[in-house]
Backbone as a ProteinNet text record, in pm:
[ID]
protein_1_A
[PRIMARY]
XXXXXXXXXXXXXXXXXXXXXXXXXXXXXXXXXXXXXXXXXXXXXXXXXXXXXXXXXXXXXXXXXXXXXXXXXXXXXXXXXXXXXXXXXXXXXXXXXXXXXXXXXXXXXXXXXXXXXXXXXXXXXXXXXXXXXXXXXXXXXXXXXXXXXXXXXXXXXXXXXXXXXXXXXXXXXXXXXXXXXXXXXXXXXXXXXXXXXXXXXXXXXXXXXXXXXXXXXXXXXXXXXXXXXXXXXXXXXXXXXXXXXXXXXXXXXXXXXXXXXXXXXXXXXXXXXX
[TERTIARY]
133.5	111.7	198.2	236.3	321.7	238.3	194	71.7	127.7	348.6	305.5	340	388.8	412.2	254.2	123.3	54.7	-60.2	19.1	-51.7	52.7	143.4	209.3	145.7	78	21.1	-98.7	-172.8	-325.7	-290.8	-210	-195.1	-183.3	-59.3	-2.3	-139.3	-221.9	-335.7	-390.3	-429.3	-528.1	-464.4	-343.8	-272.3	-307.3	-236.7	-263.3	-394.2	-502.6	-685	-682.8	-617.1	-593.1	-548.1	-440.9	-373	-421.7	-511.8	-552.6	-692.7	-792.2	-920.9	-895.6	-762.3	-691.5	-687.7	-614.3	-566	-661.3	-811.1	-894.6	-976.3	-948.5	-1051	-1013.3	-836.3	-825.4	-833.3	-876.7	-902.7	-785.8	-663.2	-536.3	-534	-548.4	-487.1	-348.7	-276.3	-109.8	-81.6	-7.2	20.8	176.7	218.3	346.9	397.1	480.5	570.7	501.3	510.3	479	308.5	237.2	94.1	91.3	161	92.8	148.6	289.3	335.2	220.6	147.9	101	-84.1	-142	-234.6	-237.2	-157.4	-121.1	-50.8	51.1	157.9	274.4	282.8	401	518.7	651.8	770.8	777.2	867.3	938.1	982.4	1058.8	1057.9	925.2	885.9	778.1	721	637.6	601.8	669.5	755.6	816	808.6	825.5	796.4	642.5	548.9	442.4	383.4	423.1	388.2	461.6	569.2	657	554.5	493.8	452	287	216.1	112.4	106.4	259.9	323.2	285.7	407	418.8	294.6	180.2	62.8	-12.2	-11.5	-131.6	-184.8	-212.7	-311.1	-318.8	-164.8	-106.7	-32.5	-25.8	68.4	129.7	293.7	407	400.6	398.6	388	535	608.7	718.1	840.4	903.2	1025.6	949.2	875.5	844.9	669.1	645.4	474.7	394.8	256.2	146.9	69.6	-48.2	-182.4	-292.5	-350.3	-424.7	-485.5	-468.1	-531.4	-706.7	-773.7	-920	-989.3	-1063.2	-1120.5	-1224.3	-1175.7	-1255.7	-1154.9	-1000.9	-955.7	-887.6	-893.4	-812.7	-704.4	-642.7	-486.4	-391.1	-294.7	-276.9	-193.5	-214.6	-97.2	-237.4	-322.8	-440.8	-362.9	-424.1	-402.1	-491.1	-427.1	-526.4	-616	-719.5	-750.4	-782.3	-726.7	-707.9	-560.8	-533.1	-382.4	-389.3	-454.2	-424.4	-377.9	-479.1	-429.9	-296.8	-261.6	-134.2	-32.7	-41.9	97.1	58.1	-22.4	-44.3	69.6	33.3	85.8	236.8	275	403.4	517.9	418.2	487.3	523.3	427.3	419.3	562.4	584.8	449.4	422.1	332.1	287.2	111.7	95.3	-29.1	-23.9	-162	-192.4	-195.5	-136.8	-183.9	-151.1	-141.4	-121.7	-232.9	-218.9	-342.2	-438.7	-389.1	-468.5	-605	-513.5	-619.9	-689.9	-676.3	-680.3	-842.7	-832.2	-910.5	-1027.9	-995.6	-1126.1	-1164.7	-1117.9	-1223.2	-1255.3	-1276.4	-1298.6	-1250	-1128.3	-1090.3	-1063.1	-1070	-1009.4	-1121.5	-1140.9	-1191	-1119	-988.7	-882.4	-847.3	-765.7	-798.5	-663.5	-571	-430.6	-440.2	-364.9	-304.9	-259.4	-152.7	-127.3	-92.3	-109.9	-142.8	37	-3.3	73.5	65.8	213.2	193.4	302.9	314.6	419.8	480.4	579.1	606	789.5	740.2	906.4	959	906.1	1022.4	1093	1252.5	1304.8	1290	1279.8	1270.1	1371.7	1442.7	1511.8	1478.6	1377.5	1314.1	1194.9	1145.5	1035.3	905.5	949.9	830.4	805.5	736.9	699.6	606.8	601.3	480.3	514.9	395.2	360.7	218.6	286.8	176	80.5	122.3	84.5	-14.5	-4.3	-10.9	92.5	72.9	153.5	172.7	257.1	267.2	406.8	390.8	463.1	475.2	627.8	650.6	709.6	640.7	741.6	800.2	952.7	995.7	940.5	922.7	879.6	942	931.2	1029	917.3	904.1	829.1	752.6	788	713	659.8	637.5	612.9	457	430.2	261.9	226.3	148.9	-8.6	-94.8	-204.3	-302	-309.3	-388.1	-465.2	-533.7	-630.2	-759.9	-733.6	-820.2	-799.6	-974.6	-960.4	-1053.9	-1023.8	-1103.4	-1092.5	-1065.8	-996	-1045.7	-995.7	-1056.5	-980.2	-1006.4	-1004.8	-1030.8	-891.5	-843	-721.4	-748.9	-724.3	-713.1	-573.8	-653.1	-583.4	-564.5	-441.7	-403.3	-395.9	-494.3	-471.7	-457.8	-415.1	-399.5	-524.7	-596	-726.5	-724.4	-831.8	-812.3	-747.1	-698.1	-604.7	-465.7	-457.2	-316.9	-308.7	-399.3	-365.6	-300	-384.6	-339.6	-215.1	-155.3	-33.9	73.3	49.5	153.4	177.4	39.2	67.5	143.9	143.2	165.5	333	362.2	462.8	572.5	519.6	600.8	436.9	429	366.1	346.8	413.6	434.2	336.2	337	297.6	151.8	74.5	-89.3	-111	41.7	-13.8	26.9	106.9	179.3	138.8	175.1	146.8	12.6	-56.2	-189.2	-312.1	-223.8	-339.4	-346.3	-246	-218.5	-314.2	-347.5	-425.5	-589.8	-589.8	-734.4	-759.5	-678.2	-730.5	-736.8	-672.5	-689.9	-803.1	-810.6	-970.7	-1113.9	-1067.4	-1192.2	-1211	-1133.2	-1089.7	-1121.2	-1119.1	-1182.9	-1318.6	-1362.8	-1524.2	-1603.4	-1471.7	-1545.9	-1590.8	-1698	-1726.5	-1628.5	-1522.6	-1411.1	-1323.7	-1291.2	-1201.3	-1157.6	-1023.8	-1017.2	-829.5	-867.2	-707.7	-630.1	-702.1	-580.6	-569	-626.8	-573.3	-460.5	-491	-339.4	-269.4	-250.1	-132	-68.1	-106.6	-97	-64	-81.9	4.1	98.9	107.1	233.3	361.9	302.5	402.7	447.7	382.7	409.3	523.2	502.2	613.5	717.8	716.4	820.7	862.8	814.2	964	898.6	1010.2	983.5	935.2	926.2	888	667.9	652.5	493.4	463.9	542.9	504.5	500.9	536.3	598.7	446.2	474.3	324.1	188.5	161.6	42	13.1	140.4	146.2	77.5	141.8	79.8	-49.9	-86.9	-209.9	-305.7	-266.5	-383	-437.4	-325.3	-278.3	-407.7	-356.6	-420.3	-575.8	-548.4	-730	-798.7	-773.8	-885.3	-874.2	-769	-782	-766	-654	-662.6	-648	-710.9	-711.2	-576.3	-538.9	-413.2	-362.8	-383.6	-255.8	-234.4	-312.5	-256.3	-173.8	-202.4	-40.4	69.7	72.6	178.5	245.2	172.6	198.7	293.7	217.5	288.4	420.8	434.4	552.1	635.7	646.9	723.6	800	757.4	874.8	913.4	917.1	934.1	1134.2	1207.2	1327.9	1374.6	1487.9	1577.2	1563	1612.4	1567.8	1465.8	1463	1340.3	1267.5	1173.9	1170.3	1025	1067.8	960.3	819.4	676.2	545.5	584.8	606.2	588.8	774	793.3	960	959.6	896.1	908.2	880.6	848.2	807	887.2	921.4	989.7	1106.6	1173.4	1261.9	1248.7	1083.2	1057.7	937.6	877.7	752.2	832.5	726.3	739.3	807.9	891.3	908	817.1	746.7	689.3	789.4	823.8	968.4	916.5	794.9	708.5	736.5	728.7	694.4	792.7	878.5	1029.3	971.3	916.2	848	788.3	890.1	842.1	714.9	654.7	512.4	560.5	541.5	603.9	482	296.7	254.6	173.1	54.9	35.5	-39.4	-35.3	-111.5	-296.3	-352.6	-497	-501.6	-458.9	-521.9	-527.1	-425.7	-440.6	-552.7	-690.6	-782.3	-905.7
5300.6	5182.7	5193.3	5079.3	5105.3	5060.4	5156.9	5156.8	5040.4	5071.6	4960.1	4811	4797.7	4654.2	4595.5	4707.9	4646.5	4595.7	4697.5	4667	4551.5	4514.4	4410.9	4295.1	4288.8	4197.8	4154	4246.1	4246.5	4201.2	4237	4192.7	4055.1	4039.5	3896.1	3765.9	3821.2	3778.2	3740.5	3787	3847.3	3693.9	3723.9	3592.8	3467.4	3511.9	3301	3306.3	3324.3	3316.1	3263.5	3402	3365.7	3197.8	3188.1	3073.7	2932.9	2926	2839.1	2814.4	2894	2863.4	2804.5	2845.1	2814	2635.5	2596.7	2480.4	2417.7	2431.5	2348.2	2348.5	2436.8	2392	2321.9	2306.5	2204.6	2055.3	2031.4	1905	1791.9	1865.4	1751.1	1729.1	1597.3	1552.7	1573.7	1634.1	1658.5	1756.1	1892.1	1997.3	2024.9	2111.9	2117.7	2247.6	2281.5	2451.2	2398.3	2316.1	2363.1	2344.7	2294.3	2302	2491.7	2555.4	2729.2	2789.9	2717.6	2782.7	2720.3	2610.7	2583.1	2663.5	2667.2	2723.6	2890.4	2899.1	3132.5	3127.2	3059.1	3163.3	3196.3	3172.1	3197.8	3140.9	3226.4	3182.5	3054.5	2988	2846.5	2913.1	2996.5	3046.9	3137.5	3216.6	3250.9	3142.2	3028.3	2885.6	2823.6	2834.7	2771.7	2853.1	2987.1	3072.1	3021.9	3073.7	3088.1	2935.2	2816.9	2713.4	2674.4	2750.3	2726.7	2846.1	2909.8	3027.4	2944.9	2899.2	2835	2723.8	2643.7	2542.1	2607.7	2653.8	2768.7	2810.1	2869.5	2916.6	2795.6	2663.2	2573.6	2530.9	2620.8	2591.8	2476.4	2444.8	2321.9	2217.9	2079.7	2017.7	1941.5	1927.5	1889.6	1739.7	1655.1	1544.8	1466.2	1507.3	1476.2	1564.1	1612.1	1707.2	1778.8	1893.8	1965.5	1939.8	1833.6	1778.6	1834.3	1859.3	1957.8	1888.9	1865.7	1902.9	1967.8	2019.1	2107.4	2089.3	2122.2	2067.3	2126.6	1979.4	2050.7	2144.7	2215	2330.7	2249.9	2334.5	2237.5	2152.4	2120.5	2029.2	2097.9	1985.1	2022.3	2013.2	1990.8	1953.7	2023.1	2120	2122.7	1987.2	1894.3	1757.9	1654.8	1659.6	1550.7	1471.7	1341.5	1190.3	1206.5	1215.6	1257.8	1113	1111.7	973.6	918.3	998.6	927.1	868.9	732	695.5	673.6	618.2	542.8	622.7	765.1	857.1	919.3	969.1	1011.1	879.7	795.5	699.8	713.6	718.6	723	815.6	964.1	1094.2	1088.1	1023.6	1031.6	874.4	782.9	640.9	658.2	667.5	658.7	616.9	537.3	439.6	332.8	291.9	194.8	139.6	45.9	9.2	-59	-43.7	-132.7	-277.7	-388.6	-490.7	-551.8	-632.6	-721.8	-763.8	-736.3	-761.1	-600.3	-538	-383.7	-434.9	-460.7	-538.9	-626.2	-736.4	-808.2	-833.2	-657.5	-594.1	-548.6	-516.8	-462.7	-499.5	-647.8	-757.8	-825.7	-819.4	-879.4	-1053.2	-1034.2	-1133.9	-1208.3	-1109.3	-1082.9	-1016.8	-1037.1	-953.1	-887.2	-949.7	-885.2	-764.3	-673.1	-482.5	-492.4	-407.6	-422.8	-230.5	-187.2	-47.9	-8.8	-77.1	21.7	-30	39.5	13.8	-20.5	-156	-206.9	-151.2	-100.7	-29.9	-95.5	-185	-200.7	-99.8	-41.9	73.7	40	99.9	108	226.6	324.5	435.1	421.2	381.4	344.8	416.5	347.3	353.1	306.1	390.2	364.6	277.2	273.3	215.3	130.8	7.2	-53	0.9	33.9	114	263.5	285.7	455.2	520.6	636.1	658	819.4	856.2	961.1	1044.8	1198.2	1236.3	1138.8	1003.8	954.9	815.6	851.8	754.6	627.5	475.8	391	323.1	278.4	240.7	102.8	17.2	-125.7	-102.3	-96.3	-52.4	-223.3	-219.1	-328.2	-268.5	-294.2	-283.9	-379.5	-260.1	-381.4	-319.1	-388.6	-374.6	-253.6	-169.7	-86.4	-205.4	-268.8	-400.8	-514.8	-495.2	-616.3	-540.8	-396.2	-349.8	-391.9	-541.1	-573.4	-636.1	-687.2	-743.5	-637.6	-498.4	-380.8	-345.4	-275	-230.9	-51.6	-16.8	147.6	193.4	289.3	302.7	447.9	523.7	691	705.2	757	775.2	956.9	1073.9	1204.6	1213.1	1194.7	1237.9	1231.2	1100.4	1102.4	922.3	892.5	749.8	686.6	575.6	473.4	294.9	261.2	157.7	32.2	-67.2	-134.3	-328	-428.6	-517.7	-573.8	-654.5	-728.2	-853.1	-901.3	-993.8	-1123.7	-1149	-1297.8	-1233.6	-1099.4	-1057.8	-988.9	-998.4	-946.5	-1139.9	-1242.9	-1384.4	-1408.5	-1349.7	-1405.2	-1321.6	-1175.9	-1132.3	-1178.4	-1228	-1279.8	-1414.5	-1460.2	-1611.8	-1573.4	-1502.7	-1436.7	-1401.2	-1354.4	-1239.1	-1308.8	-1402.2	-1415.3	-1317.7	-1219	-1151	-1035.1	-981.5	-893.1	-930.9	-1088.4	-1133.8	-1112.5	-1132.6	-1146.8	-1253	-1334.1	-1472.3	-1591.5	-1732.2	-1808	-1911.3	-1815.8	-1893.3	-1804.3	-1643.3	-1560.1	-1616.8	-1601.9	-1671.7	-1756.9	-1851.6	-1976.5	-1926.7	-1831.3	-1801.4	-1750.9	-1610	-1558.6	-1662.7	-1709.9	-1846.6	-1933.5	-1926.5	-2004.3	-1939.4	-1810.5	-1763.4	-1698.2	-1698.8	-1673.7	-1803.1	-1900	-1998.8	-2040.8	-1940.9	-1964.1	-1843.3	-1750.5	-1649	-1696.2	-1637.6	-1649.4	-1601.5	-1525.5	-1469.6	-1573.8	-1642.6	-1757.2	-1768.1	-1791.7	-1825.3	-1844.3	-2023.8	-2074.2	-2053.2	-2061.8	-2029.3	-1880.6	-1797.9	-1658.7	-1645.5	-1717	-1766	-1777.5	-1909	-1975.4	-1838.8	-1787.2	-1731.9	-1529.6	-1505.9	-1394.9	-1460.4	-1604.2	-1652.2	-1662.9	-1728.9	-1706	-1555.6	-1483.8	-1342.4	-1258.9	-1281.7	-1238.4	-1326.6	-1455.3	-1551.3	-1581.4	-1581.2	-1590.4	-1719.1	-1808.2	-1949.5	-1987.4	-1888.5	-1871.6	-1903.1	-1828.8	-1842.9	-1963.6	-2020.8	-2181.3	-2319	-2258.8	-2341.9	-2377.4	-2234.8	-2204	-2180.5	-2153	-2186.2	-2369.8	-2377.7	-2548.5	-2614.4	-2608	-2663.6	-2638.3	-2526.7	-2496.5	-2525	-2499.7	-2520.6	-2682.6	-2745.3	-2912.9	-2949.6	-2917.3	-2927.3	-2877	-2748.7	-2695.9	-2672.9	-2654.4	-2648.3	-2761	-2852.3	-2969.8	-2874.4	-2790.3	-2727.3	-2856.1	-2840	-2928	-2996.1	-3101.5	-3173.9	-3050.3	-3061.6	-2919.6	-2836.9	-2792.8	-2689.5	-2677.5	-2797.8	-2826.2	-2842.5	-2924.8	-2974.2	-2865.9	-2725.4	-2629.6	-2551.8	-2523.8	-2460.8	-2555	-2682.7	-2777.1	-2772.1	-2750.5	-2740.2	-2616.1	-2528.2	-2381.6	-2386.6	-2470.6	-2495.9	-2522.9	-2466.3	-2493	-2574.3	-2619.4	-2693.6	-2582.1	-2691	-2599.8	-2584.4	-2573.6	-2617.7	-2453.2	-2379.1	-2290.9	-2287.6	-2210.8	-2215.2	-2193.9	-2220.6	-2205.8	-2033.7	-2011.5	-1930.8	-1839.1	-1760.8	-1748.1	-1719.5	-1628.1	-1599.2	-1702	-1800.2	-1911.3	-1961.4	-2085.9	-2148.3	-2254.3	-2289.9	-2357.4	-2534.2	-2563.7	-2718.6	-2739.5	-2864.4	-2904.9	-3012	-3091.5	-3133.8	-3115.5	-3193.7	-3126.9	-3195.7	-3090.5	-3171	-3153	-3252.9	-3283.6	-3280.7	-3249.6	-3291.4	-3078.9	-3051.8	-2900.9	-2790.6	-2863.9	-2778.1	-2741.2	-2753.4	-2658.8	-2725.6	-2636.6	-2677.8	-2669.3	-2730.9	-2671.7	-2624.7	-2533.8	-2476.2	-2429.3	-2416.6	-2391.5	-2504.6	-2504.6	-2618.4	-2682.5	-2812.6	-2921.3	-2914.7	-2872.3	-2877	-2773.4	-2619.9	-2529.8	-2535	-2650.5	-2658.3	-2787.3	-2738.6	-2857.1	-2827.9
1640.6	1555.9	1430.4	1354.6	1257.7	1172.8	1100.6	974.3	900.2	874.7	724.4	774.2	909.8	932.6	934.9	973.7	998.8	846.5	727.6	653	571.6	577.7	505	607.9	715	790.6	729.7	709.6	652	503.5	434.5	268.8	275.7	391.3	337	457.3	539.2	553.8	437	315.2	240.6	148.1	106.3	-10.1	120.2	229.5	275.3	206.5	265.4	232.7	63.8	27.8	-144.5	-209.5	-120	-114.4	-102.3	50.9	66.5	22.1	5.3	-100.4	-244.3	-353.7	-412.2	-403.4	-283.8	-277.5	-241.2	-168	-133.2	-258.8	-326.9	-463.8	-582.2	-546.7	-642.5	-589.1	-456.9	-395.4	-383.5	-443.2	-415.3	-220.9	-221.3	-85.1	-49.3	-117.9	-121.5	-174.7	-104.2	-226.9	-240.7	-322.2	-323.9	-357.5	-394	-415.1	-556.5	-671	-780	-833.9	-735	-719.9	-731.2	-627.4	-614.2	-771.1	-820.3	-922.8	-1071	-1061.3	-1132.4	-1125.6	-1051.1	-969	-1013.6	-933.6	-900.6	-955.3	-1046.6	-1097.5	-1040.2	-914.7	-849.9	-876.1	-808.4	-831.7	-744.4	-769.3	-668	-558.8	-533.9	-391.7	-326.5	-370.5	-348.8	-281.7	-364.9	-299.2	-182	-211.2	-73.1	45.9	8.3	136	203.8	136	168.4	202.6	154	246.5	367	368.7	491.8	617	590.5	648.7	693.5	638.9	642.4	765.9	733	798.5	945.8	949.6	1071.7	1160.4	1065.1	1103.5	1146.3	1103.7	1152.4	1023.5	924.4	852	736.6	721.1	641.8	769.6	722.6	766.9	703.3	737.3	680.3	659.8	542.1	534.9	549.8	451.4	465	335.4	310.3	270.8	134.7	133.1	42.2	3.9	71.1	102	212.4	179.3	283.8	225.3	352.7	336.1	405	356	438.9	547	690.1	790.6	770.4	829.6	826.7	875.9	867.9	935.3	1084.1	1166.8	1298.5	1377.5	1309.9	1388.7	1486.6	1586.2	1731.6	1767.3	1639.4	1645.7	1516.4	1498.1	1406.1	1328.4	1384.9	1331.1	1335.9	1290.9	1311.3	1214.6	1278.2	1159.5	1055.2	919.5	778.8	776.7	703.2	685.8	550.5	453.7	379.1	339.4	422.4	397.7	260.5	206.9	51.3	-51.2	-45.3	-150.9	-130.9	35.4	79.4	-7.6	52.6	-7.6	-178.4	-256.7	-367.3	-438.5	-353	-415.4	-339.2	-253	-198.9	-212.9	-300.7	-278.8	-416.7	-520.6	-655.6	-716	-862	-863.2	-740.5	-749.5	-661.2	-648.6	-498.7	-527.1	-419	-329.8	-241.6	-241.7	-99.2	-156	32.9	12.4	114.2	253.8	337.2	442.5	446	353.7	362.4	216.9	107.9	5.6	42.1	121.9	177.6	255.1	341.5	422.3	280.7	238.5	145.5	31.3	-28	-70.8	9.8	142.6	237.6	282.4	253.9	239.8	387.1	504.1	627	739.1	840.6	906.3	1046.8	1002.7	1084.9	1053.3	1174.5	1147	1146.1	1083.8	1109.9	1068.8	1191.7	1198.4	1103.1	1007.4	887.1	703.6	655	545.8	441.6	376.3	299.4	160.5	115.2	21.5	-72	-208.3	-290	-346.2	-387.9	-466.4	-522	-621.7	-694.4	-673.6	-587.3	-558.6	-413.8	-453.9	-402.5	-195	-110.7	3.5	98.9	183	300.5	412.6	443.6	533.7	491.9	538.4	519.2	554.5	709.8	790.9	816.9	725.8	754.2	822.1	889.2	968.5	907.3	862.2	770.7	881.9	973	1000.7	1089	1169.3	1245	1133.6	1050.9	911.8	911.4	931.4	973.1	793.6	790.4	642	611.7	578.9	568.4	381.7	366.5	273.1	147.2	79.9	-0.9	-163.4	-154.7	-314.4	-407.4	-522.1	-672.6	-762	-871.4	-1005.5	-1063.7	-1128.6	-1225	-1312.9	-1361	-1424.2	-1364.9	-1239.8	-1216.1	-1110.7	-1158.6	-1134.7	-1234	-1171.7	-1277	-1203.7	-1249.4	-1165.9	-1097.7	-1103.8	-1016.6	-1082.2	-983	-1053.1	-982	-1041	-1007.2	-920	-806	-717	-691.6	-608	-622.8	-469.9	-429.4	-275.2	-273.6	-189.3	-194.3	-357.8	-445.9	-597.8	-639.8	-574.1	-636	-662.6	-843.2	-857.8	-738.9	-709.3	-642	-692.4	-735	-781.2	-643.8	-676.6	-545.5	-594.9	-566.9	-626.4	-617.9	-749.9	-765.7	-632.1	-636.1	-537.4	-579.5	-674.9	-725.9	-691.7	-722.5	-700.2	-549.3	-458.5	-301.7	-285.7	-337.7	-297.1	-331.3	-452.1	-495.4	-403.2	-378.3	-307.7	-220.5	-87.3	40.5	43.5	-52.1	-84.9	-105.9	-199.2	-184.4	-90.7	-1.4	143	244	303.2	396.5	515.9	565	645.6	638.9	488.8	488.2	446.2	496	505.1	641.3	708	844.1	889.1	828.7	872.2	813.6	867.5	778.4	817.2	916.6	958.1	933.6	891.1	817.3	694.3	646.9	473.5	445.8	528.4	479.6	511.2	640.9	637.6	508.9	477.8	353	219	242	119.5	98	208.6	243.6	223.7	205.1	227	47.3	1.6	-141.7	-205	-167.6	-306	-222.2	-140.5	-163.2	-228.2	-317.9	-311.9	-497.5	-591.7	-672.8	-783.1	-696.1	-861.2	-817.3	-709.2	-759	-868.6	-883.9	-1034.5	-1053.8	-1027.1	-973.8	-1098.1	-1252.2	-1369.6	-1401.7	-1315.6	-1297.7	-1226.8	-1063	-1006.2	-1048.4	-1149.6	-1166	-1314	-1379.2	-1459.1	-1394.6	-1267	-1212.3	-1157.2	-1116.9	-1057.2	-1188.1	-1268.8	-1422.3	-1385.7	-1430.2	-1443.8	-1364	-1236.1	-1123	-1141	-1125.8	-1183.1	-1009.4	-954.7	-777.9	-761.5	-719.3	-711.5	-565.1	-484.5	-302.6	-384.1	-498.9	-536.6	-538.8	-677.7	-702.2	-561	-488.3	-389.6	-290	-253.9	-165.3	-240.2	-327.6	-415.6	-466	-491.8	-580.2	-436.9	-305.4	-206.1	-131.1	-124.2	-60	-123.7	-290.3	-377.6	-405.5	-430.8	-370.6	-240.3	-134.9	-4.2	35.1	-20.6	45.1	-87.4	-166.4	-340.7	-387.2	-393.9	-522.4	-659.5	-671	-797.6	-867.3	-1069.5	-1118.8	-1151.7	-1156.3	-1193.3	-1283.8	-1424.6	-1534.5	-1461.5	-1378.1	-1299.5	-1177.2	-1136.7	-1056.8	-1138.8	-1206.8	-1304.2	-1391.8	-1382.5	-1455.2	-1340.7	-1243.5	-1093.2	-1075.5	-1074.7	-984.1	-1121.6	-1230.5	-1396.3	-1348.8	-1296.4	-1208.7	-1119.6	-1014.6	-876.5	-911.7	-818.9	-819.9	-698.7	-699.5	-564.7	-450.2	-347.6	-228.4	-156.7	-30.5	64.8	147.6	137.5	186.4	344.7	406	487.4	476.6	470.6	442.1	503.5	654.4	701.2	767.8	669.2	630.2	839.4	863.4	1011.9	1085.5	1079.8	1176.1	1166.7	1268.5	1372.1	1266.5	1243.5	1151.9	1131.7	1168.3	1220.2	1134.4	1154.2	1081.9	965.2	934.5	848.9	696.4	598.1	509.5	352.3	279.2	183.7	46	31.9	-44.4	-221.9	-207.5	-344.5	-397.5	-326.4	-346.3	-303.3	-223.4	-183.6	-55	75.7	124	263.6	391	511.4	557	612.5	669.1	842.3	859.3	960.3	1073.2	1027.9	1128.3	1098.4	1247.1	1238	1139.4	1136.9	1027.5	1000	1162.9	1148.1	1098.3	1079.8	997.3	870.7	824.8	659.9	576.9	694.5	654.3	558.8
[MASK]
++++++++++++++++++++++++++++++++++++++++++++++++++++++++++++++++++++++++++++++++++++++++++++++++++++++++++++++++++++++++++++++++++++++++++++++++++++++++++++++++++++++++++++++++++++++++++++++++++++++++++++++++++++++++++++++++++++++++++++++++++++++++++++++++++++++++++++++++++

């Protein structure tokens, strides 16, 4: 037997254990090389060794370039699907903030299930669509200034920034796509001015705010059509409205009617907007 390979076996046993009780007690859903240097003390390589070694072993999994989290004790996979997506994109999107048919989903605006979670973020992204660890994720760019309208929620013990429910309406209204199209759009719309926070001069006043004239267009009309927002408040919405005709539903079909009052094809059909 080789006493010392077997005792540099048993030591460096002894630090993972060290290591990972360490990292489950500081409860981050995400760890990193400078989590152990902040934690233990360790060097940056040091760290990197020893989560690359963990990696290796099962006991962490690789999120994406220098990101772990700890796989659970009991699982049957060392690659299980984590479940907390929200906090993952939190600690790996940052800044950013939930919104679209995922917000959507939990003011209940929807009782439609959609696989993966819509995430706005201003750190810049290659791709729209990410799949993180079997984690599905619909990515949208935003300006650093243009996070407002969110409220903050805990999920994993990590704060989570997610858009209020006037601002899940303005985004979808926004990027229809990312509600779910332009016949989700109107459900969730519908089901939002029966809700008691309604509150159309909150609308019109995050629509100021973002400024994109694709808002005024599709708010000025729906709100027009299915609320009767009050007159100033159209007149306030159609005062920003620019030239140019855009689709209700940018992915839908290039036909329908055009309402010439508001810039703005109606592209799905007429009875859902009753």
């Amino acid at each position: 037997m080789n006493l010392k390979s077997d005792g540099r076996q048993t030591s460096r046993g002894h630090l993972d254990k060290r290591v990972l009780d360490a990292l489950s007690r500081s409860g981050k859903p995400v760890i990193r090389a400078h989590d152990l240097e902040n934690i233990l003390d360790f060097s940056r390589a040091a760290s990197n060794l020893i989560l690359a070694r963990l990696c290796n072993k099962g006991w962490i999994q690789r999120l994406s370039s220098g990101a772990y989290r700890i796989v659970p004790l009991g699982s049957d996979s060392a690659n299980p699907i984590p479940e907390d997506a929200w906090a993952i994109a939190t600690e790996l999107l940052s800044p950013c903030y939930i919104s679209g048919w995922t917000a959507a989903e939990h003011w209940e605006l929807t009782e439609q299930v959609f696989n993966s979670t819509v995430v706005f973020t201003a750190k810049k992204q290659r791709r729209k669509e990410l799949i993180i660890s079997g984690l599905k994720y619909i990515t949208k760019s935003i300006a650093t200034e243009n996070i407002f309208g969110v409220e903050k929620i805990w999920s994993s013990n990590v704060p989570i920034k997610i858009a209020d429910i006037h601002r899940t309406i303005i985004d979808i209204l926004d990027d229809p796509e990312i509600g779910g199209g332009g016949r989700q759009v109107v459900d969730i719309f519908k089901e939002y001015c029966q809700r008691k926070e309604a509150n159309p001069e909150k609308l019109c006043e995050y629509a100021e705010t973002l400024g994109h004239g694709a808002v005024f267009k599709r708010l000025g009309f729906i709100g027009e059509k299915l609320t009767q927002f009050p007159q100033h408040l159209l007149l306030r919405l159609h005062s920003n409205i620019k030239t140019g005709v855009i689709k209700f539903d940018p992915t839908g079909p290039n036909s329908g009617p055009i309402l010439v009052k508001w810039g703005i094809r109606i592209n799905i059909p007429l009875g859902d907007i009753t």
